[in-house]
C-alpha positions in Angstrom: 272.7 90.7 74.5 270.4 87.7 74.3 271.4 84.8 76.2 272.1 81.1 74.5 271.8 77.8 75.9 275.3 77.3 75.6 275.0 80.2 77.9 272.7 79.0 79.8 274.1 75.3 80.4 277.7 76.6 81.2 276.7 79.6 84.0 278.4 78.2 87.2 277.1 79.1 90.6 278.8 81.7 92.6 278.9 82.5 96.6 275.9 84.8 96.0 273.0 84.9 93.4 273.4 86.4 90.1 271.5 87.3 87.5 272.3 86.6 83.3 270.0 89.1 81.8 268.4 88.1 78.4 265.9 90.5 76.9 262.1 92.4 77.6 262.5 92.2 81.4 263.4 88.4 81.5 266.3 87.0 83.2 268.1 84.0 84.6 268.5 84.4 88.4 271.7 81.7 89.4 271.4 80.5 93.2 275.0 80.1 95.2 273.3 76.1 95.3 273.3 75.6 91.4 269.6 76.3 90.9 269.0 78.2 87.7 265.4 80.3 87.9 263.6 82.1 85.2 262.4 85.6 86.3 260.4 88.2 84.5 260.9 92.3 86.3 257.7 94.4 84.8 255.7 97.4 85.9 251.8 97.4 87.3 250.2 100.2 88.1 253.6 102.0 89.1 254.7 99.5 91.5 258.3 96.7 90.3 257.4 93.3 90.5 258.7 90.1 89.4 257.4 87.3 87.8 258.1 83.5 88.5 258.7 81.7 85.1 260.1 78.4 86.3 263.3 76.4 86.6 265.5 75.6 83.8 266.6 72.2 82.8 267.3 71.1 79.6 266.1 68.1 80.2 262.7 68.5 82.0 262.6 71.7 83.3 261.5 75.2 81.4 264.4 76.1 78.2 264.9 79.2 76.9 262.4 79.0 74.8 259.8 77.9 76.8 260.7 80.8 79.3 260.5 83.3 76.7 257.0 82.1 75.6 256.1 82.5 79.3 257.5 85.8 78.8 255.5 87.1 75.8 252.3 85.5 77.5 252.6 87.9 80.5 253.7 91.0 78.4 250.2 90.1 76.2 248.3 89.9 79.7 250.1 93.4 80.6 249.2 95.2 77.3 245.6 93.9 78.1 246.2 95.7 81.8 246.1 92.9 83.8 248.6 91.8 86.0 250.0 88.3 85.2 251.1 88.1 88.6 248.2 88.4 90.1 246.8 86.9 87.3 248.6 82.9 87.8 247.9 83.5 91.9 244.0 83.3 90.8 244.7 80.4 88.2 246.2 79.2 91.7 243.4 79.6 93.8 240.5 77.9 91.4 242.5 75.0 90.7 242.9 74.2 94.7 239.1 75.0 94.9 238.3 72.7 91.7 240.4 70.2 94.0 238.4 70.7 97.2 235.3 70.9 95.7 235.0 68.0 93.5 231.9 66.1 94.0 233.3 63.5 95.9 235.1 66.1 98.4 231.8 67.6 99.2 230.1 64.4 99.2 232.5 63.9 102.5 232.0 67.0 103.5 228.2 66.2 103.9 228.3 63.0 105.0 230.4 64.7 108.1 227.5 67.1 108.5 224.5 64.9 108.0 226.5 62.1 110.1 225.9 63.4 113.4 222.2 62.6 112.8 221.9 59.3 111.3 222.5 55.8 113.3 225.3 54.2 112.6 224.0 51.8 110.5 222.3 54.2 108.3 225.7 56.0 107.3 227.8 52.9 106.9 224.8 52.6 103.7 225.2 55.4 102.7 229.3 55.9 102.8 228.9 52.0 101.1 226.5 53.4 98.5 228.8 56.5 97.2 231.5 54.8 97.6 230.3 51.9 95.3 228.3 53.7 92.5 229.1 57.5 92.4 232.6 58.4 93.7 233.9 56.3 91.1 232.0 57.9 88.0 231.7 61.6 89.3 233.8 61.9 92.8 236.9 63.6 90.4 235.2 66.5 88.8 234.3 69.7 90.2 231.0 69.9 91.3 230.0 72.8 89.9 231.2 70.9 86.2 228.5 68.2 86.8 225.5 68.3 84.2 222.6 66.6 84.5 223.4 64.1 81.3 226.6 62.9 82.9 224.4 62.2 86.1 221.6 60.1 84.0 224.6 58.6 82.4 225.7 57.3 85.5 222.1 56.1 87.3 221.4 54.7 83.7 224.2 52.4 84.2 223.5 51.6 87.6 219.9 50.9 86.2 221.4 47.9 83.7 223.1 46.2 86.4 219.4 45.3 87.4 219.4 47.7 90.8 216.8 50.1 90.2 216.1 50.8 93.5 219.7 51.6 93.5 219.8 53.7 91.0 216.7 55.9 92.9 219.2 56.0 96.2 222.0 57.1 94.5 219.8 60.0 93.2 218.0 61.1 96.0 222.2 61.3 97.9 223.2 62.9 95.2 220.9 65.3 95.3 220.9 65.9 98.9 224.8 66.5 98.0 224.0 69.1 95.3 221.7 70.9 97.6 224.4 71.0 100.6 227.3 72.6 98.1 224.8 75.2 97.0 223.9 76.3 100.5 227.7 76.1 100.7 228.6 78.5 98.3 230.2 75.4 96.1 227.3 75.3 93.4 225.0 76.8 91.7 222.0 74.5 91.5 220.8 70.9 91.9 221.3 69.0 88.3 219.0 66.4 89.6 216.0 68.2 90.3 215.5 67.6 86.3 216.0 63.9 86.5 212.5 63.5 87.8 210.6 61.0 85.4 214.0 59.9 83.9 215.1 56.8 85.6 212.7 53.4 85.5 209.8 53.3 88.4 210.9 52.3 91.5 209.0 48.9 92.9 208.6 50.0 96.4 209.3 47.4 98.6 206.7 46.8 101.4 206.9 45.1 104.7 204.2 42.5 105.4 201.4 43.5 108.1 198.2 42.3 108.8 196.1 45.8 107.4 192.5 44.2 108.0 191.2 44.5 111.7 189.8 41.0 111.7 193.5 39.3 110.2 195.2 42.0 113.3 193.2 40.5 115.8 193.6 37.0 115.2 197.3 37.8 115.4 196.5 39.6 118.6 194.7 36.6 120.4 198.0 34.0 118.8 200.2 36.8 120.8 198.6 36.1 124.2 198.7 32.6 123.7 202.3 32.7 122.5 204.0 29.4 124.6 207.6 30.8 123.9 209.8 32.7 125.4 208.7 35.0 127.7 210.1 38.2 126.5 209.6 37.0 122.7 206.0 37.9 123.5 206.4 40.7 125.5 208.3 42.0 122.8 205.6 41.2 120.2 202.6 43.1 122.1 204.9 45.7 123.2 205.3 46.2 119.0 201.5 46.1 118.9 201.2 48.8 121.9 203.8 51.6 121.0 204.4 50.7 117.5 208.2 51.5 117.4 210.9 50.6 115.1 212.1 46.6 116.6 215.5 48.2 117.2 214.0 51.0 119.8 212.0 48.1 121.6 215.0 45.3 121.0 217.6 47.6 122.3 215.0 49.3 125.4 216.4 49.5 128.6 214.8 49.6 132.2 216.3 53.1 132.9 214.3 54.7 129.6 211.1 54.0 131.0 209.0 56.1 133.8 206.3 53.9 134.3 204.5 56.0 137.4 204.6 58.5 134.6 203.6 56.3 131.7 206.5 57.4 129.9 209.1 55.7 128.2 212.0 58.3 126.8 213.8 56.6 124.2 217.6 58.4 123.5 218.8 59.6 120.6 221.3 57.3 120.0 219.2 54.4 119.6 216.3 56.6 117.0 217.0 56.7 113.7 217.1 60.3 113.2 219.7 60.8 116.2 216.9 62.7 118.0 215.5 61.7 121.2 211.8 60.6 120.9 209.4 60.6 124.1 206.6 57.7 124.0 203.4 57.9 125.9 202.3 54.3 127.0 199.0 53.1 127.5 197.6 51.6 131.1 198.2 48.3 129.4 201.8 49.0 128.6 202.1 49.8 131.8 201.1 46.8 133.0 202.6 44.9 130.6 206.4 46.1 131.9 205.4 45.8 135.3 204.7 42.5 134.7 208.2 42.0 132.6 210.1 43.6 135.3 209.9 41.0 137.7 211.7 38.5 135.4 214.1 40.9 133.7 214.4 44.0 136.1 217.6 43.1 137.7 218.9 43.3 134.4 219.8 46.5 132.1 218.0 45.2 129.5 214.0 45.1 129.2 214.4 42.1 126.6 217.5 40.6 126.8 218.8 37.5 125.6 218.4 34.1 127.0 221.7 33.5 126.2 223.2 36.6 127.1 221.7 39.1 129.9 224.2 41.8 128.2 222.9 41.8 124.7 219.0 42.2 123.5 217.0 39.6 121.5 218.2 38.9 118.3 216.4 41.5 115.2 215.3 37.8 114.3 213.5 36.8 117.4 210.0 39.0 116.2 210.1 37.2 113.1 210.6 33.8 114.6 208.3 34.1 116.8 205.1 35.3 114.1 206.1 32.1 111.7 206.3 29.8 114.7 202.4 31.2 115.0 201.6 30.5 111.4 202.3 34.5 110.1 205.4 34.1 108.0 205.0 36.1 105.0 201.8 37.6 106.5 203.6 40.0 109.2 206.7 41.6 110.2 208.0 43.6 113.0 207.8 46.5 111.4 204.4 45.6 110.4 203.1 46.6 113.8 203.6 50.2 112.6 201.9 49.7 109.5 198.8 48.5 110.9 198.6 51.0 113.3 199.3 54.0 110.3 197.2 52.7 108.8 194.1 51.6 110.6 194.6 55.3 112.9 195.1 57.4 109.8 191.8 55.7 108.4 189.4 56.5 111.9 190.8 60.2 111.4 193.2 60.6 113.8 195.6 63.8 112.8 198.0 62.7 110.3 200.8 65.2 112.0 200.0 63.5 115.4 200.3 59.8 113.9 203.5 60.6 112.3 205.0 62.2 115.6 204.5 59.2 116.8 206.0 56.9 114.3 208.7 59.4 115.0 209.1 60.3 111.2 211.7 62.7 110.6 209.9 66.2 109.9 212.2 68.4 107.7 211.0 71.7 108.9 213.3 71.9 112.4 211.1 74.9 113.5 207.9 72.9 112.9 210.0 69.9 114.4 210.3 71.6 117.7 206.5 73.3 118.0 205.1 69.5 117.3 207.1 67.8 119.8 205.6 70.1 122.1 202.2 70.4 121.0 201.4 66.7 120.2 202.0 65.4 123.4 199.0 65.6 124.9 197.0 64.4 121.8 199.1 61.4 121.7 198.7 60.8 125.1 195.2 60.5 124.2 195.6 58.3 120.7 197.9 56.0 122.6 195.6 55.0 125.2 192.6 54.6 123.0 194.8 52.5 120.9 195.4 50.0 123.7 191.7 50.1 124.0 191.1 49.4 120.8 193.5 46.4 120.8 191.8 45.0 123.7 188.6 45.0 121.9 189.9 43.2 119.1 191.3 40.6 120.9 187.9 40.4 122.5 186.1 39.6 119.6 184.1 42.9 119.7 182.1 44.3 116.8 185.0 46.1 114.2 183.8 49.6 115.0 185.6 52.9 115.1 187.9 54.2 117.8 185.9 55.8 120.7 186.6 59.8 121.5 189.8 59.9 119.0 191.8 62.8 119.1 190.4 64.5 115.7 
């Protein structure tokens, strides 16, 4: 006989389970500790099995009636010949995997990964910039959902806040998060790869340097007469020598550098790419941190502070020091490398071999490893006829191409 939720609400609790039976394999199974469970007994493929339905309550668990719809929806899936059983444990399974990999979980995921390689700075940007403009408009659905309207949606809207630049950034993570699930197994494809052209033009921002020979050597000849602080213009030529990032020189210490080998080995944890980066230096560099060591050489630091022998120059002292010598606006610290792309790049010196230097990150890790290796010896080369070519400059010499480059 069917069972009623008079029943139902009067069935009291015994010192072992029992079972009031209802109809089509459904019954209510009575705990000794009061709990009242809906259970469904059906036949797969010759085997007994038994069928969760839920918990009644009248008030907000699963009725009677609510069971017995959960009831006919599992006969419907057995008449089909699947097993609901099984059925609900997949259901199960792709909603915890919708959960894990929402774009925002794998965005984590890759910013764990990728982490290990960027500076510290570099990630706290990035974290700060998903955080900020996609976690919040994305970061919730699974990333296999995401389209590529609801991602123009959302860089369109960054765009009308006025932070274009932003907008490109967000793309170019995004994407590099798209491309990490699908080598993951967690998507299919990269939405954003048909963004290109969609989103306003990017005003790429460029850092002030000193690009004609004549304007570089001027600046040169102001360097050597620099009257401030002595490692302020050690600093600057030292820029002008090696062309590094002003971090890798600011934060240099005496123990990096071989100078009987003309070598200085910068670590990874100072680069930008987390990758350690080996620097040939000239004869004149040479000299030049001789020279240095005699002040600072009983110090860790190459360049440390005036105020503090612990801690380097400030990342303000390079630009300090070009206004005080009338280049403010004209020339940055960063625009040593520029001038030195550009002015090698234009007297034919392998672009591969310039970039090594520059320690630009190559993408290819194979082609990474055979250029660290091969290089060397043609930087060696470039480096030295780069200090030549300084000293030339400073000279007043003719503005004639490098001597012997490494072509």
């Amino acid at each position: 006989m069917p069972l009623s939720d008079t029943t139902i609400r009067t069935a009291k609790p015994s010192e072992k389970p029992r079972k009031l039976v209802d109809e089509k394999g459904m019954y209510l199974l009575i705990q000794p500790t009061g709990a009242k469970l809906w259970r469904l007994n059906y036949r797969f493929d010759g085997k007994q099995k038994t069928l969760a339905l839920g918990e009644y309550d009248p008030k907000d668990g699963i009725t009677l009636a609510m069971a017995r719809d959960r009831r006919d929806d599992a006969r419907k899936l057995l008449a089909q010949g699947i097993d609901p059983g099984a059925q609900r444990k997949q259901e199960k399974q792709e909603r915890r995997l919708s959960q894990e990999n929402t774009f925002e979980a794998i965005g984590r995921e890759w910013m764990k990964v990728k982490g290990k390689e960027w500076t510290e700075t570099y990630a706290g940007k990035t974290k700060a910039c998903l955080e900020r403009h996609a976690f919040p408009s994305i970061g919730s659905k699974p990333i296999k959902d995401i389209t590529t309207p609801e991602l123009l949606a959302m860089l369109r809207a960054i765009e009308k806040r006025g932070t274009v630049d932003m907008a490109h950034r967000v793309q170019q993570h995004c994407g590099a998060i798209f491309r990490f699930a699908v080598a993951c197994g967690k998507a299919l494809a990269d939405p954003t790869g048909a963004l290109k052209g969609a989103l306003a033009t990017s005003k790429q921002e460029h850092y002030a340097a000193l690009t004609d020979p004549k304007d570089y050597a001027d600046l040169l000849r102001s360097i050597d007469e620099y009257r401030g602080e002595v490692t302020t213009k050690a600093a600057m030529q030292m820029l002008a020598y090696t062309f590094q990032r002003t971090k890798e020189v600011r934060f240099a210490e005496w123990s990096q550098f071989d100078l009987d080998g003309a070598m200085w080995r910068i670590p990874k944890e100072v680069m930008k790419m987390r990758e350690e980066h080996l620097v040939p230096l000239s004869k004149q560099a040479v000299a030049l941190l001789r020279e240095l060591k005699t002040l600072t050489g009983n110090d860790r630091l190459v360049f440390p502070s005036t105020t503090n022998r612990d801690r380097p120059i400030s990342e303000n002292t390079v630009t300090y020091g070009l206004a005080r010598m009338g280049f403010k606006g004209r020339m940055t610290g960063h625009g040593f490398r520029s001038v030195a792309s550009t002015i090698l790049n234009e007297q034919g010196y392998r672009h591969d071999v310039i970039e090594r230097q520059l320690a630009h990150a190559e993408r290819n890790q194979v082609r990474a490893a055979y250029n660290r290796a091969e290089y060397l010896p043609e930087r060696k080369v470039m480096m030295q006829e780069w200090a030549d070519y300084l000293d030339k400059l400073k000279a007043g010499a003719e503005i004639i191409p490098l001597q012997g480059h490494a072509a």
